[in-house]
N, C-alpha and C positions, 0 to 999 in steps of 0.2 A: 233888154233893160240893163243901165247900170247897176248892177247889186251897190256896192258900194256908194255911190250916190244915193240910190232909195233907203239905204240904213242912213244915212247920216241926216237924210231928209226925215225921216220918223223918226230919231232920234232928236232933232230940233222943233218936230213936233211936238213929241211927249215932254220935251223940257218945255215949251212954251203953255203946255194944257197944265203942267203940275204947278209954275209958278205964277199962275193970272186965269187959269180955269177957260173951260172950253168955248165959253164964247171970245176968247181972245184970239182963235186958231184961225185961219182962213188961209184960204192959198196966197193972199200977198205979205201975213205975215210973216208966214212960212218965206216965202222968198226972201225977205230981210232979214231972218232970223238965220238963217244956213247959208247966205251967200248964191243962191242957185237963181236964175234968172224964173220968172213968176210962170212966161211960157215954157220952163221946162216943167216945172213944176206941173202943171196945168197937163200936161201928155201923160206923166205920171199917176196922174191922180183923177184922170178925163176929165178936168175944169171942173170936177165938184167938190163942194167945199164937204158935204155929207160925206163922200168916198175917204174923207183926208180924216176925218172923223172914224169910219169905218174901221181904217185902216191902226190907226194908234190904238184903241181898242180889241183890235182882231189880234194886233202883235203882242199885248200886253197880256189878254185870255190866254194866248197861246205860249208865251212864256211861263206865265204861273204854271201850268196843265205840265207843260217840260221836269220843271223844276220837282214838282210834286210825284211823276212817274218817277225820275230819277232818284229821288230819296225814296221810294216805295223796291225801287229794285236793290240802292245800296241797305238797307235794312232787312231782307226776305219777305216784304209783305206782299200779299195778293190781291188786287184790287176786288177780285171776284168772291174771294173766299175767304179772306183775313179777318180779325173782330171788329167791325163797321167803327166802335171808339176808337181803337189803337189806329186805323186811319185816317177817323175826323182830326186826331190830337195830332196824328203826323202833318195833315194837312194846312191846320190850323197853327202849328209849327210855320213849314214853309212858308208859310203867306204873313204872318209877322215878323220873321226874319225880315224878310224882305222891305217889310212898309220900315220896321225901324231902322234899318240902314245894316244888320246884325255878319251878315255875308255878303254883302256885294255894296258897290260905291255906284252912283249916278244912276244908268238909264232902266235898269231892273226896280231899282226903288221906286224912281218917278212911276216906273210901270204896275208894278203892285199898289203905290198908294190911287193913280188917277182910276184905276179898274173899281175900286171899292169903298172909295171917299164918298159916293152917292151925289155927285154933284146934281141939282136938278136940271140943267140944260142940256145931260146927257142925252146922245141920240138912243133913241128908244127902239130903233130896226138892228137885228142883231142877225150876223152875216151865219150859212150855216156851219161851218168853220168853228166860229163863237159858240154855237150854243154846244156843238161836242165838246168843248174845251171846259165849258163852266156849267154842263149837266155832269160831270164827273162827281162835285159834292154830292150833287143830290141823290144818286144813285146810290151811294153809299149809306147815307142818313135814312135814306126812305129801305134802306136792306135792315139798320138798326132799329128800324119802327114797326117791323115787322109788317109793310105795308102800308099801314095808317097812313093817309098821306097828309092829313092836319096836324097829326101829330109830327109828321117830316117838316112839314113848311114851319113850326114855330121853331122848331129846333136850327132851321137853317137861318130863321130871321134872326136869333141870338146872337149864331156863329158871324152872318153879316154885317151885322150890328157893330160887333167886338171889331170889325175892321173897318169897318166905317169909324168908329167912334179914334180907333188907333190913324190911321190914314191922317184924319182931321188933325191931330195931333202934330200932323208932320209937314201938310203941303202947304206949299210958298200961299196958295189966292186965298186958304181959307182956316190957315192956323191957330190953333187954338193954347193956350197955354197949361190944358190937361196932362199929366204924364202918366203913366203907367206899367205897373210892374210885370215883367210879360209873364214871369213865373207864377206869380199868384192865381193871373188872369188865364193861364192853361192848369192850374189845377183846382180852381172853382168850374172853368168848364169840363176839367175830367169828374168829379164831382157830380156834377149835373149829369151827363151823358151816363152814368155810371147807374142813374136813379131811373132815365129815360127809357136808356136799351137795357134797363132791368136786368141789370149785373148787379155782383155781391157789392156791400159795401168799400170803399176804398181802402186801406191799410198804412198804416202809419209810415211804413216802413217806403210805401210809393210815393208820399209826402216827399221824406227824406232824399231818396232818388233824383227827386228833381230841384231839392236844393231849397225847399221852404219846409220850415219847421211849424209846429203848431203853434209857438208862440209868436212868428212872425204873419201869422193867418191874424192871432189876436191883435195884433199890433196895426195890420193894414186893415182892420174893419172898416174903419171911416173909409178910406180908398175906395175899398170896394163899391161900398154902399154908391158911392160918390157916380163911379162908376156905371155902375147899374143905371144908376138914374141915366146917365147920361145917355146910355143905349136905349133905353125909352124913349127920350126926348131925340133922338134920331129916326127910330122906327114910327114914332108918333108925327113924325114931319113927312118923313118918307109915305106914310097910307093918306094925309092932308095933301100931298100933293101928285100924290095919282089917283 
């Protein structure tokens, strides 16, 4: 296999799935979109159009998953044994940098927003690659819930949610003209998670640290609120339509 040719080929994948959503993808769009002839295409991706699918999502799980080990090692945390918050908020980090453009330009973006936009035509078979890639939250959250795993799954539909809702925000097929403050929006979820995994209250001073003050909490109330809703009205489509 050409390396080089299959990056450039997934990479005009992922660009074509972020600006016109996955039912635009197919192997012969692919072939007008990259220049590559459709039979090559076709040897690459064994003539299914599902595998080309597979494939932009397996790359994209598996980038997030990179990104997120790597900020876990440049900080000392431990995926096994660190405080499951200071994780999810690391994590939860990464993965909005990303959708809002915050560290990186083009194919990491597209990759983080198309991963977690929730689009409904997404292929629903998840290679097993994928699922080590994107059982990593869960593992963590359900280590903060002491178990409980109802009480894991709301906590991750939240965190879902918050990037769905951001994603939306940003991709060309399904744009929305919501914006959102990402500082507010990770410490309302430090906040939450703080109440969750039944930790001490939060401290002013951790406020501070990340650059909102209290009276900028009082000032984006409406935002928030705004917000919230919105992540309802996402998780509320997402269960109507599975």
């Amino acid at each position: 296999m050409d390396q080089t040719k299959y990056e450039n080929m997934l990479r005009c994948a992922t660009k074509l799935v972020h600006d016109k959503g996955f039912s635009s993808l197919n192997l012969t769009s692919l072939s007008m979109s990259s220049g590559i002839s459709e039979s090559t295409a076709r040897r690459y991706f064994k003539s299914d159009n599902e595998a080309l699918f597979l494939a932009v999502l397996e790359s994209a799980s598996k980038m997030i998953y990179d990104e997120f080990v790597a900020r876990t090692e440049e900080t000392g945390l431990d995926l096994e044994i660190s405080d499951p918050k200071e994780l999810v908020i690391l994590y939860t980090k990464t993965v909005l940098s990303l959708i809002e453009g915050v560290t990186e330009t083009g194919m990491k973006n597209w990759q983080a927003r198309i991963l977690f936009a929730g689009f409904n035509e997404t292929p629903l078979t998840c290679t097993e690659n994928m699922i080590v890639h994107i059982s990593i939250l869960d593992k963590i959250i359900l280590r903060g819930c002491g178990g409980i795993k109802d009480k894991s799954s709301a906590v991750k539909c939240i965190i879902l949610g918050i990037f769905a809702e951001c994603s939306r925000a940003k991709i060309g097929s399904i744009r929305h003209a919501r914006e959102h403050d990402m500082n507010v929006m990770l410490t309302q979820l430090e906040i939450f998670l703080l109440s969750v995994f039944q930790k001490p209250l939060i401290q002013l001073e951790k406020l501070e640290e990340g650059g909102v003050s209290m009276g900028s909490l009082q000032l984006l109330s409406d935002e928030l609120t705004n917000s919230a809703n919105a992540i309802k009205k996402v998780l509320s489509q997402n269960r109507q339509d599975n």
